[in-house]
Structures are given as C-alpha cells and as structure tokens.
ROSE-4610 file (N, C-alpha, C; in Angstrom, 1 decimal, always signed):
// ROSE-4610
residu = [X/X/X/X/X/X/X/X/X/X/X/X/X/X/X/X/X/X/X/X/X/X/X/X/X/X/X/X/X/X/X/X/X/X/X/X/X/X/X/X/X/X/X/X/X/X/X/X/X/X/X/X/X/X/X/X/X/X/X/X/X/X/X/X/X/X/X/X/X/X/X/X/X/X/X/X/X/X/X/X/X/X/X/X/X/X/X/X/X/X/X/X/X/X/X/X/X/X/X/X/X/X/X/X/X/X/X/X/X/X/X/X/X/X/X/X/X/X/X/X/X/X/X/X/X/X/X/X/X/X/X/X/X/X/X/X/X/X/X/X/X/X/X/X/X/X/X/X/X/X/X/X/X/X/X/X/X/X/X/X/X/X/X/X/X/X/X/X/X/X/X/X/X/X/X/X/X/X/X/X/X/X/X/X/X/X/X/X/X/X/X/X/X/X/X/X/X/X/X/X/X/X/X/X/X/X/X/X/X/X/X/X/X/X/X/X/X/X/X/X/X/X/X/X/X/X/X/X/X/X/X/X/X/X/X/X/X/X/X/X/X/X/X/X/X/X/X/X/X/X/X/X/X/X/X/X/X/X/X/X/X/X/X/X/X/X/X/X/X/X/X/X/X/X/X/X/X/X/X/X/X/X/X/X/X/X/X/X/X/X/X/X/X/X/X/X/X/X/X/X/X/X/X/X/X/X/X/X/X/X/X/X/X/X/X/X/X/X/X/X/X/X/X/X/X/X/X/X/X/X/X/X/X/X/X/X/X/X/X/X/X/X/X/X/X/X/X/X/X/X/X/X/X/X/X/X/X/X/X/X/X/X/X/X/X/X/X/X/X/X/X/X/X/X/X/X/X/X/X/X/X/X/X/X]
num = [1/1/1/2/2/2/3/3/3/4/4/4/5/5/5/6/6/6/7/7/7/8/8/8/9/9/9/10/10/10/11/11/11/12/12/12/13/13/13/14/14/14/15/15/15/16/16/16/17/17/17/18/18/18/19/19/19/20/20/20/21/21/21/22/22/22/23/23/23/24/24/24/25/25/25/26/26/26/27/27/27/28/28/28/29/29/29/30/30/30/31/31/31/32/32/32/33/33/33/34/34/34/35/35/35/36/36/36/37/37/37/38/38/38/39/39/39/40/40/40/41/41/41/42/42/42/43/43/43/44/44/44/45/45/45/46/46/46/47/47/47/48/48/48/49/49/49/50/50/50/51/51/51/52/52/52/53/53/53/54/54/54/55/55/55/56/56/56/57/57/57/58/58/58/59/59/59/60/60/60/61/61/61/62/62/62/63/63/63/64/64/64/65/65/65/66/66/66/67/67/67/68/68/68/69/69/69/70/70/70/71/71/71/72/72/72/73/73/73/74/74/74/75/75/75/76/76/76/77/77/77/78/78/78/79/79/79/80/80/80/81/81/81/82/82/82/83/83/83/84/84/84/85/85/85/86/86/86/87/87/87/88/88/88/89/89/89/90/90/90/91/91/91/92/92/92/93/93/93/94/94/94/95/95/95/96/96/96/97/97/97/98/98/98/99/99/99/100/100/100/101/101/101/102/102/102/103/103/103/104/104/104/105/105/105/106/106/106/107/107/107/108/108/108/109/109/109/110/110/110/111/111/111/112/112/112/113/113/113/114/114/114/115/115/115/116/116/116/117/117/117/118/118/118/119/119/119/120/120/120/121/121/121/122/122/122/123/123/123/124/124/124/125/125/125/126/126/126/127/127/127/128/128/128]
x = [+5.0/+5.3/+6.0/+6.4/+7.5/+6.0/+5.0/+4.0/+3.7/+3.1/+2.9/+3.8/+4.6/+6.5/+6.5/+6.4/+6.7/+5.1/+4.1/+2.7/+3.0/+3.7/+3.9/+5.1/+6.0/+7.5/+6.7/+5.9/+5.1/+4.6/+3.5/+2.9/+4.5/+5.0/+6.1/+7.1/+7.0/+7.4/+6.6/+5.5/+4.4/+4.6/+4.1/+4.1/+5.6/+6.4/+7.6/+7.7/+7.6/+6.9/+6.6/+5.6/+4.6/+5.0/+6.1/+6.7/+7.5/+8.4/+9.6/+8.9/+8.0/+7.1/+6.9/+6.6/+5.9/+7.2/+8.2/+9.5/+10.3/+10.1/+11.0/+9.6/+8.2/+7.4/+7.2/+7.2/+6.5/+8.0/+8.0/+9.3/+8.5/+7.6/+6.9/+6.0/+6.1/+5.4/+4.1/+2.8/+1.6/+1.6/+0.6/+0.7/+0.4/-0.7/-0.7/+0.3/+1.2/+2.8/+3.3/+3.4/+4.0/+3.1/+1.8/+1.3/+1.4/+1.6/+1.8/+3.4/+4.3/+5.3/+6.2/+5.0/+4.9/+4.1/+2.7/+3.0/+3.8/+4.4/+5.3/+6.4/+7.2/+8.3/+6.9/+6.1/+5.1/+5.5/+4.7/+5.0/+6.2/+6.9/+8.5/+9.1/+8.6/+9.3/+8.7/+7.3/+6.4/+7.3/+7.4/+7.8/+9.4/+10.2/+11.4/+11.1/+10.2/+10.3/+9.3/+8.3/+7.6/+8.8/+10.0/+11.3/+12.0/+12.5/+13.2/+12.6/+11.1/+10.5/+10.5/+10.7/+10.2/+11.8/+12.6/+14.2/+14.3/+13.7/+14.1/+13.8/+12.6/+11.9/+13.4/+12.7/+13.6/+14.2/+15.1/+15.4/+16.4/+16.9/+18.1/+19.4/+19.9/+21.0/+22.1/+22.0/+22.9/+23.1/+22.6/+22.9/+22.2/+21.0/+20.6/+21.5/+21.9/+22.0/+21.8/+20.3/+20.0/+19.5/+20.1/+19.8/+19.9/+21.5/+21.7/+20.7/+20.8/+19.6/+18.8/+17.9/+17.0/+17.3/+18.7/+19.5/+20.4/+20.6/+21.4/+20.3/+19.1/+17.9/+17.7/+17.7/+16.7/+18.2/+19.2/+20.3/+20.3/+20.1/+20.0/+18.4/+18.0/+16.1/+16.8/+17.5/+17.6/+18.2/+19.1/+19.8/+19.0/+17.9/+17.4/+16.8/+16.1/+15.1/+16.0/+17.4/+17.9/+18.2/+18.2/+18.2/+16.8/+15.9/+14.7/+14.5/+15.2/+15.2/+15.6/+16.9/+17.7/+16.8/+15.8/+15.1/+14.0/+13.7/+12.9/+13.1/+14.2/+14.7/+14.9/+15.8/+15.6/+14.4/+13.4/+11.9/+11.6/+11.6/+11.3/+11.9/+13.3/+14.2/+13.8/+13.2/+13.0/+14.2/+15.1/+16.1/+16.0/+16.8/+16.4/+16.4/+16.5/+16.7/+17.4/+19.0/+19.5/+19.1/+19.0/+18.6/+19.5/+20.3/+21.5/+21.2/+20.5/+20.3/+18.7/+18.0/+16.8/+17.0/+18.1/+18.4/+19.1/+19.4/+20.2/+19.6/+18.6/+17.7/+16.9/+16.4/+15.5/+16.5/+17.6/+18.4/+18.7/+19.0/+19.4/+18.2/+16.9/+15.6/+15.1/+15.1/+14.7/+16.0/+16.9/+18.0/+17.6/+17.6/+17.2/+15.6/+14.8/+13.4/+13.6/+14.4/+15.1/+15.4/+16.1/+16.9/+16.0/+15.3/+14.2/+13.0/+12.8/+11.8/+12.3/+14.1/+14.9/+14.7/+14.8/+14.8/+13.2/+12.3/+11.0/+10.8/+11.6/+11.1/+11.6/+12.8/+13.7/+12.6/+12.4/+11.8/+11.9/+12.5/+12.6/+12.4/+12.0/+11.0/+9.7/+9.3/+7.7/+6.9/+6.1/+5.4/+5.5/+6.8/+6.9/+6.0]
y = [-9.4/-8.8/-9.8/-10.6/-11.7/-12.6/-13.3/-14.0/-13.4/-12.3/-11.6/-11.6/-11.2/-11.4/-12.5/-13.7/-15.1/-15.4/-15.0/-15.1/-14.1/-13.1/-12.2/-13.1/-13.5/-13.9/-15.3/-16.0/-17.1/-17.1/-16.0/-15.4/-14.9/-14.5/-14.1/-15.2/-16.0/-17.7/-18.1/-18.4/-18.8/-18.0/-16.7/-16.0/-16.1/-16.1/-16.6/-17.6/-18.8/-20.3/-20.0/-19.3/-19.2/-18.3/-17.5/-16.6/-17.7/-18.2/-18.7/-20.0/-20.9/-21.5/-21.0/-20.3/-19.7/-18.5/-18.5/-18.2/-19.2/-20.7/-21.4/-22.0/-22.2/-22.9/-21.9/-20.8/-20.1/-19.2/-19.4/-18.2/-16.8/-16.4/-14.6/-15.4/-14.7/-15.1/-14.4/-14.9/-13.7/-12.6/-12.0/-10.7/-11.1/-11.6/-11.4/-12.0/-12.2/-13.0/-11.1/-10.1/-8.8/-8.2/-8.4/-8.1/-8.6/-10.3/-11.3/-11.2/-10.1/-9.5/-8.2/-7.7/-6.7/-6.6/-8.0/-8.3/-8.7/-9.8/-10.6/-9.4/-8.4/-7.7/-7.0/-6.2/-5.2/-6.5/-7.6/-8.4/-8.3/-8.8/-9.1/-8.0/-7.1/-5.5/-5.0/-5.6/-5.3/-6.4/-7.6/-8.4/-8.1/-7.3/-7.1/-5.7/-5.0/-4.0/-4.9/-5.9/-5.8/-6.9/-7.7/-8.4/-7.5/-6.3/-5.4/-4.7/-4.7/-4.2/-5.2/-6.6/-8.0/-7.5/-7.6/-8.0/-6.9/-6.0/-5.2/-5.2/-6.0/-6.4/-6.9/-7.2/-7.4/-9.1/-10.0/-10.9/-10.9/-10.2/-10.0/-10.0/-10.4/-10.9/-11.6/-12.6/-13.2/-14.5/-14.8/-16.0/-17.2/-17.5/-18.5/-18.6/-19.7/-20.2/-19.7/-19.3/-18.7/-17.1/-16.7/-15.4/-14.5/-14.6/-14.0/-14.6/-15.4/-16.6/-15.1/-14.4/-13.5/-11.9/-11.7/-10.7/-11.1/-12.6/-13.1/-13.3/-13.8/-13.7/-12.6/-11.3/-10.1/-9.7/-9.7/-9.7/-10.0/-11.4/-12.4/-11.5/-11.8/-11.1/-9.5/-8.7/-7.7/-8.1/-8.9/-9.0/-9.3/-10.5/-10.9/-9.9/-8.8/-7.5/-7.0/-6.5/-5.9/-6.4/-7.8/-8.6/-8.6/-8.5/-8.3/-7.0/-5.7/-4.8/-4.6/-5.3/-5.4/-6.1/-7.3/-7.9/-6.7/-6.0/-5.1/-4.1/-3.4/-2.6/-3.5/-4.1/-4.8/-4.8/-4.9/-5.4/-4.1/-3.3/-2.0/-1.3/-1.8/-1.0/-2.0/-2.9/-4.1/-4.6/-5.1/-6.3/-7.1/-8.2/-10.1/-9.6/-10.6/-11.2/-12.5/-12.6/-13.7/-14.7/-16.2/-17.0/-17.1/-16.6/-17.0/-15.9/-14.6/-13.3/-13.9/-14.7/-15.1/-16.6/-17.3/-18.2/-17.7/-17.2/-16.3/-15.8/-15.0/-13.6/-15.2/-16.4/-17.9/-18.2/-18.5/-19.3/-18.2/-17.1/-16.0/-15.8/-15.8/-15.7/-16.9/-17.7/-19.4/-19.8/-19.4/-19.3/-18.5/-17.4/-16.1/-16.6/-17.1/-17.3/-18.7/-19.8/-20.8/-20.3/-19.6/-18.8/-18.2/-17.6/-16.8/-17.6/-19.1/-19.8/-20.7/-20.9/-21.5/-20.7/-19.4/-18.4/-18.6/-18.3/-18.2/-20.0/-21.0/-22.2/-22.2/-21.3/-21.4/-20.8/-22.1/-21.7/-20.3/-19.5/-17.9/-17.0/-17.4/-16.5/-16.3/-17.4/-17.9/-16.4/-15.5/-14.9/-13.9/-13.5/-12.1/-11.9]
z = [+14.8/+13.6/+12.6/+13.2/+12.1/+11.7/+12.0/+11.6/+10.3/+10.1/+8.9/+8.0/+8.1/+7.3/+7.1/+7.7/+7.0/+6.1/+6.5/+5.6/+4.4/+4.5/+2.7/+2.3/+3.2/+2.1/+1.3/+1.9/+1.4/+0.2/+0.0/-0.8/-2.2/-1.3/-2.1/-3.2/-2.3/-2.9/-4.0/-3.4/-4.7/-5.7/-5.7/-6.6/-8.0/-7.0/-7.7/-8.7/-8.0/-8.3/-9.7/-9.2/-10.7/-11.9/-11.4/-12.3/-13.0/-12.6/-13.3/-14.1/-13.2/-14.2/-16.0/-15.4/-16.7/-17.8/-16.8/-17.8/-18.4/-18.0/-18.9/-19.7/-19.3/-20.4/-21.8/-21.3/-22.3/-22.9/-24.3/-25.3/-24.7/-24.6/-24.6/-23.3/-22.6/-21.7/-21.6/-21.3/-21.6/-20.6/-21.4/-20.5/-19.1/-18.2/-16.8/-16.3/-17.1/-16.2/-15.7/-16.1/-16.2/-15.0/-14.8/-13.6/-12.3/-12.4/-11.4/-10.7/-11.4/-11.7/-10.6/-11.1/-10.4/-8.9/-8.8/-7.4/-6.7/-7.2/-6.7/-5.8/-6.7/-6.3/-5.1/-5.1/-3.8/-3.0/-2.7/-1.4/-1.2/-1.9/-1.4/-0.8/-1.3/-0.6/+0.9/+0.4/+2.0/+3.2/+2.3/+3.8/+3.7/+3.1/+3.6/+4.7/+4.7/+5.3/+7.0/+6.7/+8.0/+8.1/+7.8/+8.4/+9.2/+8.5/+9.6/+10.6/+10.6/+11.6/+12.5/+12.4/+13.5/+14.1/+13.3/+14.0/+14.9/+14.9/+15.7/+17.4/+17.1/+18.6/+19.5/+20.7/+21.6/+21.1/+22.1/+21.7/+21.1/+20.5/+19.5/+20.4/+21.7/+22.1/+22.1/+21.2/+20.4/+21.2/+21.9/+23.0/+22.3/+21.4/+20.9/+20.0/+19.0/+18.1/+16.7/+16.5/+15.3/+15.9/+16.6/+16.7/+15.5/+14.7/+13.8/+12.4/+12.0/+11.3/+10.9/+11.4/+10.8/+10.2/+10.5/+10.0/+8.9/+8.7/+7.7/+6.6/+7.2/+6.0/+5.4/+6.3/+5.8/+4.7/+4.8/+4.0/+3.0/+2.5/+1.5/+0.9/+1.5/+0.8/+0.3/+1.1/+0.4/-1.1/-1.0/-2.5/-3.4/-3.2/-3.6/-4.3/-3.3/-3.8/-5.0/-5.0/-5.8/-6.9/-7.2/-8.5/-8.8/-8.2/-8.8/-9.6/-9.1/-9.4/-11.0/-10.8/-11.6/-13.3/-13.1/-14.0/-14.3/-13.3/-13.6/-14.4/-14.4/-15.2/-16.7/-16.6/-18.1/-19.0/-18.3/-19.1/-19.4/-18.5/-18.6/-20.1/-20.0/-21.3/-22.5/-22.2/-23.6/-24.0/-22.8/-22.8/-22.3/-23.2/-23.0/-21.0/-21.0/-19.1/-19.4/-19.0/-19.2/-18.2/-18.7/-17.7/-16.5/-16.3/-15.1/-13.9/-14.4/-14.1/-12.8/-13.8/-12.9/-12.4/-12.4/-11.3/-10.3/-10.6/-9.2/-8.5/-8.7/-8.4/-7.5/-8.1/-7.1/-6.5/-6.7/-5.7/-4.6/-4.6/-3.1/-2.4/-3.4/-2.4/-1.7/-2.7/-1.9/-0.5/-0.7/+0.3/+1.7/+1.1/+2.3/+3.3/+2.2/+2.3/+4.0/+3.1/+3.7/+5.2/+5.6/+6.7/+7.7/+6.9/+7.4/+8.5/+7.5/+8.1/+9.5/+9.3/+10.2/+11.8/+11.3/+12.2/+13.2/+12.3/+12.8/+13.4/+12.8/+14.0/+14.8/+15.4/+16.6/+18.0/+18.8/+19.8/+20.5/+20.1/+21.0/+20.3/+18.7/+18.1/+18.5/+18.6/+18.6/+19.9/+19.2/+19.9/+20.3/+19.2/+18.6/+17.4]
C-alpha cells in the first residue's frame, strides 16, 4: 500500500511543479492552471489517505531508525493539505494568494514529500 502512496505523492509533486511554475511566470494565470489545481489538491488527498492506510500495516515498532520518518511525513503532508485548503478557499472568495502563503504551502510539502521517500528507502519498508 505505501508503493501507490509514493506513485500519487509523485504525481502530486509534478503537478505542483507545474502549478507554481506557472504562478510566478504568469500575472493571471490561464485557465487550465485552476483545473491542474484542483487535480493536484484530489491526488494529494488520495495519497494522504492511501499514507495512513500504509502506516498502519504492521512494522511500526519503533526499533528502526526511520520508523517514525512515515508518521512525521503523513504529518507534514497533512499541513501541507490544509494550506492547500487554505489557497483554495481564497480563489474561491476572489482573494489575492499572498506569495509567502504558497511558499510555505511547497516548502511543508516538498519537506513531508522529502520524509516520506526517506521512509520508503529504509530497508524495512520495502514490501509493504
């Protein structure tokens, strides 16, 4: 269950990628940036939910090293989710989005994202 989770949060990255790309080139950003948008946040939500489904599996004893590593991720990703939320709402009401509002919202996710993949190369994930 964690393989899938790291293949959406991926997806989830890119997508991102491409979002903020396209928030500092463009003053109005075109319309399929607002769709690409609204994918972006569905993955990111899908793989915060199939992440808490992976942690749950067995393994979670605390005896490796990065055991915690995938609860400190899914953590950081939830925040992430809720600054997303947060940009979401804004657009919604037809208010700016301050730029500090959406480096934060990349730096907690590329962070969590970061943790997440630490987690999944620790040999005692592998094959869950």
């Amino acid at each position: 269950m964690l393989l899938p989770a790291i293949a959406l949060l991926s997806v989830a990255v890119l997508l991102g990628l491409w979002l903020a790309a396209g928030y500092l080139i463009y003053d109005t950003p075109p319309r399929y940036m607002g769709v690409t948008g609204y994918i972006h946040g569905a993955v990111g939500a899908a793989c915060l939910a199939l992440l808490y489904v992976a942690l749950q599996g067995p393994g979670q004893d605390g005896i490796h090293a990065a055991g915690k590593f995938g609860w400190t991720g899914f953590v950081l990703l939830a925040a992430t989710l809720l600054g997303g939320l947060l940009i979401l709402s804004l657009h919604l009401l037809r208010r700016a989005v301050s730029p500090v509002v959406v480096a934060m919202h990349a730096s907690v996710g590329i962070a969590g994202a970061v943790i997440v993949l630490a987690y999944w190369s620790n040999h005692a994930s592998f094959g869950r």
